[in-house]
C-alpha positions as CSV (number, residue, x, y, z in Angstrom):
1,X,0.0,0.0,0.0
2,X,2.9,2.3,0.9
3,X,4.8,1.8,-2.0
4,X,1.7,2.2,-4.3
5,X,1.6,5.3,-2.7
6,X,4.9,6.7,-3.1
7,X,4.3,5.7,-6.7
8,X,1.8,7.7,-7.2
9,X,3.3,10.7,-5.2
10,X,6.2,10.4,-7.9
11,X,3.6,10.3,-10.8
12,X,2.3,13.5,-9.4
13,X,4.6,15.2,-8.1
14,X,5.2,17.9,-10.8
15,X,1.8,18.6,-11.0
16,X,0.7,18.9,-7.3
17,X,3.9,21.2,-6.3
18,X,3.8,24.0,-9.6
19,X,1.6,25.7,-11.4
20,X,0.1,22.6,-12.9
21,X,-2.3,21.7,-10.3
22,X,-4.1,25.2,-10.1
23,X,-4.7,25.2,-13.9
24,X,-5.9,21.9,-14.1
25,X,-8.4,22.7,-11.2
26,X,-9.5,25.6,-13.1
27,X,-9.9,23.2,-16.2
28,X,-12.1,20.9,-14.0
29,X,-14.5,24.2,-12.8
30,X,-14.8,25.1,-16.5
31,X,-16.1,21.7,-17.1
32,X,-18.5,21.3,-14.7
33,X,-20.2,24.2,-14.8
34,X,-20.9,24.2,-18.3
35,X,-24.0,22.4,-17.8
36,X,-25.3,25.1,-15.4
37,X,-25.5,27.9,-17.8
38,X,-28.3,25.9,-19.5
39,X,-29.8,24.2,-17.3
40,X,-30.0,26.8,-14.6
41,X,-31.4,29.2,-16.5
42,X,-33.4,27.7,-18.5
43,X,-35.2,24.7,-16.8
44,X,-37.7,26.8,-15.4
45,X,-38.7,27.6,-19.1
46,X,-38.6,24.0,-19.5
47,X,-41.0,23.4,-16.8
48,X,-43.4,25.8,-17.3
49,X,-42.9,24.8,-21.4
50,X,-44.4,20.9,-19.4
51,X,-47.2,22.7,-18.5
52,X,-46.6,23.4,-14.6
53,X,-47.9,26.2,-12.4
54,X,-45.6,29.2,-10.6
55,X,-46.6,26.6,-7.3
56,X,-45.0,23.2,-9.3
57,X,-42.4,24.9,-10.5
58,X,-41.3,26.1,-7.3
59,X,-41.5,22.9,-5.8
60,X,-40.0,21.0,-8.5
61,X,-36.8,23.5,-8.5
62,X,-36.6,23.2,-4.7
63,X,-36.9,19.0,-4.5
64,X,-33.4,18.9,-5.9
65,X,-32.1,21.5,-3.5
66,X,-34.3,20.1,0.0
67,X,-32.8,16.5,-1.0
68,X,-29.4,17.6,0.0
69,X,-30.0,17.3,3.5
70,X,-30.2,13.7,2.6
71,X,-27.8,12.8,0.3
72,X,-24.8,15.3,-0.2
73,X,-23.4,14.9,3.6
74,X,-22.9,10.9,3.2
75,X,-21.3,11.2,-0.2
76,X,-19.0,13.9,0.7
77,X,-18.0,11.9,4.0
78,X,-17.6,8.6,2.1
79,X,-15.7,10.8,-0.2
80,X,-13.4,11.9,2.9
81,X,-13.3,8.4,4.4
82,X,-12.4,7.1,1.3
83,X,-10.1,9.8,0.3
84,X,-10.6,9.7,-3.4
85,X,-13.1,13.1,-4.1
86,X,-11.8,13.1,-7.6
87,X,-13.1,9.6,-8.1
88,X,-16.8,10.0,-6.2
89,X,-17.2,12.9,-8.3
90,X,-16.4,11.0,-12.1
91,X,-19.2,8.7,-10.9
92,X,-21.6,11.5,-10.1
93,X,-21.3,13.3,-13.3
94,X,-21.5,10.3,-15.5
95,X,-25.0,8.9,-13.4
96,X,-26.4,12.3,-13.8
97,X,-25.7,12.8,-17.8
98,X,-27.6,9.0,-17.9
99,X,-30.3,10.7,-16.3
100,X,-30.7,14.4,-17.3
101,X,-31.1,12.8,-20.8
102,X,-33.9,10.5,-19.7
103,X,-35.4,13.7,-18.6
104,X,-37.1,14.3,-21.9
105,X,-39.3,10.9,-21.7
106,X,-40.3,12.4,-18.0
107,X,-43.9,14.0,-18.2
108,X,-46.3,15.2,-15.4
109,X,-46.1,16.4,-12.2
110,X,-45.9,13.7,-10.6
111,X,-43.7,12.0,-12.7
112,X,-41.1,14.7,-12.5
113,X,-41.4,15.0,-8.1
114,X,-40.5,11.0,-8.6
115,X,-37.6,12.0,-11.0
116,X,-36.1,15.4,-9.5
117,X,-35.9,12.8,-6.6
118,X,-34.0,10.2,-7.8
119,X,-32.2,12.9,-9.8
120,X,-30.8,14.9,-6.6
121,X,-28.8,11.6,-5.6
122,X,-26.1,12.3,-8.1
123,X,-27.2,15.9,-9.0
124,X,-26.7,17.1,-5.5
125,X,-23.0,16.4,-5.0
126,X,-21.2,17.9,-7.9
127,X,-20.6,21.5,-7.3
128,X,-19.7,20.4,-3.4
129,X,-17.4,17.7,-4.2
130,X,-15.7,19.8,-7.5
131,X,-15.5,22.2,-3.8
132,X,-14.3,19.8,-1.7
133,X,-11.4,18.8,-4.0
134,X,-10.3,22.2,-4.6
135,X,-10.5,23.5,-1.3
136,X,-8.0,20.3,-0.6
137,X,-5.8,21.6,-3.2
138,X,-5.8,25.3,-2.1
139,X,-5.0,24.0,1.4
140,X,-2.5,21.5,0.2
141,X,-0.3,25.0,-1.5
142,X,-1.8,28.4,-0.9
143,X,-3.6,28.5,-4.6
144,X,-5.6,31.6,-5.5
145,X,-9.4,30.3,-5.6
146,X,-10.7,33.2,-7.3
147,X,-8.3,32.5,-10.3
148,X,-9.1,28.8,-10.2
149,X,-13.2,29.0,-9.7
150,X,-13.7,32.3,-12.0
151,X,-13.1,29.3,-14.8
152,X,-16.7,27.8,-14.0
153,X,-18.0,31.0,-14.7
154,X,-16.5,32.2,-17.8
155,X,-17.6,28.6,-18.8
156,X,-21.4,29.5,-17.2
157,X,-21.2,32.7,-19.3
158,X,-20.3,31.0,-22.7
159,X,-23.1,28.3,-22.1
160,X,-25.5,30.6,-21.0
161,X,-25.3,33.1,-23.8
162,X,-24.7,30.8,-26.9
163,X,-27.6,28.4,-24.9
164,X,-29.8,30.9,-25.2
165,X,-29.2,31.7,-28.7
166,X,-29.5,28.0,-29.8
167,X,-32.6,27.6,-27.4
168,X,-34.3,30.3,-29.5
169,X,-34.0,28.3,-33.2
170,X,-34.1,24.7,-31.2
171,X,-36.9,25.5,-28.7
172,X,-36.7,24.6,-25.2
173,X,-38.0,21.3,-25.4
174,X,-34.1,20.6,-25.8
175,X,-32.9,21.5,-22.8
176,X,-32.1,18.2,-21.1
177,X,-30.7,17.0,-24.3
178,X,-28.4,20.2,-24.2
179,X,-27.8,19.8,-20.5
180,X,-26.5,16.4,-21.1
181,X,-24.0,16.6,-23.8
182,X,-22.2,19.5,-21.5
183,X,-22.2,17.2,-18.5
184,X,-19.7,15.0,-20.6
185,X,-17.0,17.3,-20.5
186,X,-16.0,17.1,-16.9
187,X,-15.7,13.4,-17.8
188,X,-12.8,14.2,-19.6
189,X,-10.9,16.2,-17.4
190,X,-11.5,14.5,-14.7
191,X,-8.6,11.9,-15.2
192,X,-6.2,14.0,-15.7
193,X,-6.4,15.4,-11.9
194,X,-3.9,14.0,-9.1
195,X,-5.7,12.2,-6.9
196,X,-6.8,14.2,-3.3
197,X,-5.4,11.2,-1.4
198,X,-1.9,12.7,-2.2
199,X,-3.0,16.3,-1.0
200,X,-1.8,17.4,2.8
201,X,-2.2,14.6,5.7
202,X,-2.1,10.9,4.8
203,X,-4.7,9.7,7.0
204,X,-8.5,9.6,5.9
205,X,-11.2,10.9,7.7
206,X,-12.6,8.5,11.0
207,X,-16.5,7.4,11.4
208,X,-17.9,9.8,12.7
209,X,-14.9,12.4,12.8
210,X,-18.1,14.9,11.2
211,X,-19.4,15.4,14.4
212,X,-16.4,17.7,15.4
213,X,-18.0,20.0,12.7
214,X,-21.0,20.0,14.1
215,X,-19.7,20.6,17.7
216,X,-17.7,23.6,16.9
217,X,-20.4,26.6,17.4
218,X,-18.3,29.5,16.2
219,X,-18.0,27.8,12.4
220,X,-21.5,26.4,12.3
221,X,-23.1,29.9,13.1
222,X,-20.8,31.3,10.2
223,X,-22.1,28.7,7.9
224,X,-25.5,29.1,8.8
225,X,-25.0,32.6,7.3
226,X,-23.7,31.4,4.1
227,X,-26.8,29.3,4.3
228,X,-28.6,32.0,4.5
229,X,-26.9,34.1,1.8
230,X,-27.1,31.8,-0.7
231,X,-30.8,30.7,0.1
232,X,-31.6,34.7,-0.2
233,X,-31.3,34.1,-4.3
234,X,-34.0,31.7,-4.5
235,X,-36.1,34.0,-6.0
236,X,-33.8,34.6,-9.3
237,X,-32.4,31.0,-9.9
238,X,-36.7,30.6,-10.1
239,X,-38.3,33.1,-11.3
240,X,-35.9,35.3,-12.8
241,X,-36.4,34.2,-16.7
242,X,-40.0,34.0,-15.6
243,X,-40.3,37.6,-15.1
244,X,-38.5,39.0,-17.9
245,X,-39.7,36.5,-20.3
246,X,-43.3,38.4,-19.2
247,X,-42.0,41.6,-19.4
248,X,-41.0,40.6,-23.4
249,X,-37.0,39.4,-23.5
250,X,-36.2,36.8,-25.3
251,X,-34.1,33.8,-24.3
252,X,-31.1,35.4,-26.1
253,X,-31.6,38.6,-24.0
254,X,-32.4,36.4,-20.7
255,X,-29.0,34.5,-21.2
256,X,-27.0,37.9,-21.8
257,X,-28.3,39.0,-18.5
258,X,-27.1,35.9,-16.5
259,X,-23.7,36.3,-19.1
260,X,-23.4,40.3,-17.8
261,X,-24.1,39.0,-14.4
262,X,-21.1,36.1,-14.4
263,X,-19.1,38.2,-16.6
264,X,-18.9,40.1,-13.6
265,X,-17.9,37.5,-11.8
266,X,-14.6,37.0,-13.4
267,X,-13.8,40.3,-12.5
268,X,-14.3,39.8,-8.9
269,X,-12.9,36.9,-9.0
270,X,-9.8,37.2,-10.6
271,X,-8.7,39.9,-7.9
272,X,-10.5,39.1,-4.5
273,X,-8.5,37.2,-2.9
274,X,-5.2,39.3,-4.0
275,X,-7.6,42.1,-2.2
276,X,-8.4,40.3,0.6
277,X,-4.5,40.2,1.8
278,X,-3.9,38.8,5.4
279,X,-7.2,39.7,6.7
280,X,-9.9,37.1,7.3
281,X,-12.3,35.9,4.5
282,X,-14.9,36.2,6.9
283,X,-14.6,40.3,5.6
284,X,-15.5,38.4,2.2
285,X,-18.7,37.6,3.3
286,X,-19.8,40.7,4.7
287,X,-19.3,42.2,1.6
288,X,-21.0,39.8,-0.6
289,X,-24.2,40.1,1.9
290,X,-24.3,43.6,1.8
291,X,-24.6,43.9,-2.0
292,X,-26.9,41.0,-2.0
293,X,-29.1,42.9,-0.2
294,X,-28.9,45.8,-2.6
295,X,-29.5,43.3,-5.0
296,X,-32.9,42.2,-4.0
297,X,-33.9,45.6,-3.0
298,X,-33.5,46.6,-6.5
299,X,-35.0,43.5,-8.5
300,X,-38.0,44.0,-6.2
301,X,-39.2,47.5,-8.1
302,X,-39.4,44.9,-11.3
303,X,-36.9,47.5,-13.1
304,X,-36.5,47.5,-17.1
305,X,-33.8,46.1,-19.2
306,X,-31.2,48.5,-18.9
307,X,-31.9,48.6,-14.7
308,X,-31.8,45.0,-14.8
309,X,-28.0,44.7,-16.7
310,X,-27.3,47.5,-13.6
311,X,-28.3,45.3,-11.0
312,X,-26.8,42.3,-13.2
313,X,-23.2,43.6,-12.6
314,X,-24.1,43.2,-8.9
315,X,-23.9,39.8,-9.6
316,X,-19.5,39.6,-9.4
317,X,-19.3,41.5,-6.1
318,X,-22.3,39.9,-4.2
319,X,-22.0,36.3,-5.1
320,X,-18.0,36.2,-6.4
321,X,-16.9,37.1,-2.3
322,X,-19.8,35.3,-0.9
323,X,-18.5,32.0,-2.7
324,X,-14.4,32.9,-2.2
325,X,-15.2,33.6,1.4
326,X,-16.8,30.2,2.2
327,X,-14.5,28.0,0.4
328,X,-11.6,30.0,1.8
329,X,-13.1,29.5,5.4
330,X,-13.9,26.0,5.1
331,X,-10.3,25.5,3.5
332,X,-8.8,27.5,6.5
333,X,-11.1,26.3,9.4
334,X,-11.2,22.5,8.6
335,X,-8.4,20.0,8.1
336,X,-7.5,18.5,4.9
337,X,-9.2,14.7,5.4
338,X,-12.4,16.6,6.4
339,X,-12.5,19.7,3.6
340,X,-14.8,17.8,1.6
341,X,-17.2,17.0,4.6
342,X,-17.4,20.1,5.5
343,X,-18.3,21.5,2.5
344,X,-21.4,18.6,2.2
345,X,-22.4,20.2,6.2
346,X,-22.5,23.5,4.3
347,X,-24.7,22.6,1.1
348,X,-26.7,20.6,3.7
349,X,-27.7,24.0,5.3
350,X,-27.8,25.7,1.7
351,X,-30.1,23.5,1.1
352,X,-31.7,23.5,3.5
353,X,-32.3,27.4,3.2
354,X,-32.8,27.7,-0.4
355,X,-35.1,24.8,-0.8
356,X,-37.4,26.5,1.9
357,X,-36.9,29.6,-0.2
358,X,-37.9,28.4,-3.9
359,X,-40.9,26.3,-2.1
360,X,-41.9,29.5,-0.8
361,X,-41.1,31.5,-3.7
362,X,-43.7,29.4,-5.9
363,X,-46.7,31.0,-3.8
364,X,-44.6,34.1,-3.5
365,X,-44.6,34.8,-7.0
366,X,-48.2,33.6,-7.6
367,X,-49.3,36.6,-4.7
368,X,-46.5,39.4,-4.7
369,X,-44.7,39.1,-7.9
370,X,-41.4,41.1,-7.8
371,X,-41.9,41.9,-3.9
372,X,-41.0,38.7,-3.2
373,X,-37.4,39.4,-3.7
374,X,-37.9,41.6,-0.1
375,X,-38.0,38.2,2.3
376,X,-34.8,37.3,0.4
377,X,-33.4,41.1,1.2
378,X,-34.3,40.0,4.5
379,X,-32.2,36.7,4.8
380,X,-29.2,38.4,3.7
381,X,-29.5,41.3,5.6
382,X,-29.6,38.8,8.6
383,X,-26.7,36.7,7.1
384,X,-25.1,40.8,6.8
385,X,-25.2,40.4,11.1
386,X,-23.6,37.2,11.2
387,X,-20.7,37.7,9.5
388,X,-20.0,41.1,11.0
389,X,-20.5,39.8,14.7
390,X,-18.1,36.6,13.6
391,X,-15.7,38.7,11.9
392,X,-15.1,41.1,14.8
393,X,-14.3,38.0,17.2
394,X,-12.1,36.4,14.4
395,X,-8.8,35.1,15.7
396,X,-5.9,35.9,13.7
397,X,-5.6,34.1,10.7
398,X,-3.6,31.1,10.2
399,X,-1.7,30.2,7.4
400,X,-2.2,27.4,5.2
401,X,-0.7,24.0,5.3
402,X,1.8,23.5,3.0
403,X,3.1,20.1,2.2
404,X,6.6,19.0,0.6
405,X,5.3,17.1,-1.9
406,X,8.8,16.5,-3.7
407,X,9.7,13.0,-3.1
């Protein structure tokens, strides 16, 4: 076992201690999050193209997002227990391309609950675990997440702007078939990433070793903010190219709103953490809550196109340091073995948050419209309190491990 080890520690070696390992991370966010920039945006089309009510919709977009609770937290800690993050991921993206594609065959209410359930199993995991393994690898030597992660959104921004195009001469009725041919190419990079088991301490994480996550108080209230945070958005990933499809845009003009809106991610992201410095990420978060808020404020006046490309560029500040901040925290807070595990607690409360939220948001939208982006002004003006009371009785911040990994 040893010497298998050391072999592959040789094989690897290169990549894991240069520049190699940060580029092919970047690679793997690129990949995955292709599929987003289709399906997020436009499977609430898709939906309501089925036939299903503002209520259905909501509930169907939540299912997905509720069943993390369930499943996310035991494949991230088998992934940690295991220590092969890389591999548990390969196997989730290749289940949920099978599926995704047998999406189109799906009809009725019912028969999508039943799906969207199954669905979530290996759905659920992939953004966490493509987390998990990256927050290994900036513990593991120092990367810069923002450069790595602003990848999967230059990706997002390319998908979702030529997906809306295509979308417009194909009709929506394609989307899963779309969804599923960009889930493929994660499959291909995914191979050419060291495995995590070579990243930082050797030993893999104990049954049960979870419950010292739970246990410490001071990092579960700052995830519950990031819970909270990201939950507060409910109301866009649902009904966003609901409302401006009503207020005439087409599905090319939707997607270059969600493309101005990442595009403006890559921005953020390409500097925040150089910006950041030596003081805590937990200053991150405050930031991305307070524009968040802002955010919601604004989309709940149900402004015109050029207010809502305004409030689009929003989108790099507010969710760009709200994501960096929580990865970097996690990264910092947790050890290696338990990175990924950590990150499955937090989508568990994400979850958790934004499930409630898009359930909610279905009978929201059917009463209130565009004022029911103010409850989600609400939850991030709360998460706003958090952060600010956590940051102030911050310790110092520590350094990151780094491991000699030239043998």
């Amino acid at each position: 076992m040893n010497a298998t080890l050391e072999d592959a520690r040789l094989k690897w070696a290169r990549v894991i201690d240069g520049a190699g390992l940060s580029r092919r991370v970047a690679m793997l966010y690129a990949a995955i999050y292709l599929h987003y920039g289709v399906y997020g945006v436009f499977m609430p089309l898709w939906f309501q193209h089925k036939g299903m009510s503002s209520s259905q919709i909501g509930t169907l977009l939540a299912l997905p997002v509720l069943l993390r609770v369930v499943f996310v937290a035991p494949v991230t800690a088998l992934a940690d227990r295991l220590r092969r993050i890389r591999d548990v991921l390969f196997v989730c993206i290749a289940i949920t391309a099978v599926l995704v594609l047998a999406l189109a065959r799906v009809s009725g209410y019912v028969g999508l609950l039943v799906f969207f359930t199954l669905f979530a199993v290996a759905w659920d995991p992939l953004p966490i675990l493509a987390d998990g393994y990256a927050s290994a690898a900036v513990r593991v030597r120092s990367l810069d997440f923002g450069r790595m992660r602003m990848w999967g959104t230059i990706s997002l921004v390319c998908a979702s702007m030529l997906g809306g195009r295509l979308l417009d001469h194909v009709g929506v009725d394609l989307v899963p078939v779309v969804t599923c041919v960009l889930l493929l190419m994660p499959l291909l990079i995914l191979p050419f990433l060291p495995p995590d088991k070579l990243f930082g301490e050797s030993e893999r994480a104990a049954p049960g070793e979870w419950r010292a996550i739970i246990k410490d108080g001071p990092a579960m209230l700052v995830l519950s903010g990031i819970a909270l945070l990201m939950g507060s958005a409910s109301i866009l990933l649902g009904f966003g190219a609901i409302q401006w499809s009503a207020k005439g845009l087409s599905n090319g003009s939707i997607g270059l709103l969600y493309g101005v809106a990442a595009a403006s991610e890559i921005l953020v992201f390409s500097f925040a953490q150089t910006l950041l410095g030596k003081r805590s990420e937990l200053w991150l978060l405050v930031v991305g809550a307070a524009l968040a808020t802002v955010r919601w404020l604004g989309l709940a006046t149900n402004p015109g196109f050029p207010a809502l490309t305004a409030l689009a560029l929003l989108q790099g500040p507010a969710a760009t340091t709200a994501i960096a901040g929580s990865i970097l925290y996690i990264a910092r807070r947790f050890p290696t073995h338990l990175v990924a595990t950590a990150n499955g607690v937090n989508a568990v409360l994400v979850g958790v948050s934004a499930s409630a939220g898009m359930f909610a948001g279905g009978y929201l939208w059917d009463s209130l419209k565009a004022l029911s982006y103010l409850p989600m002004a609400a939850m991030s003006a709360l998460a706003l309190v958090i952060f600010l009371v956590a940051a102030r009785r911050e310790t110092p911040v520590q350094p990151a491990v780094t491991v000699d990994l030239n043998v």
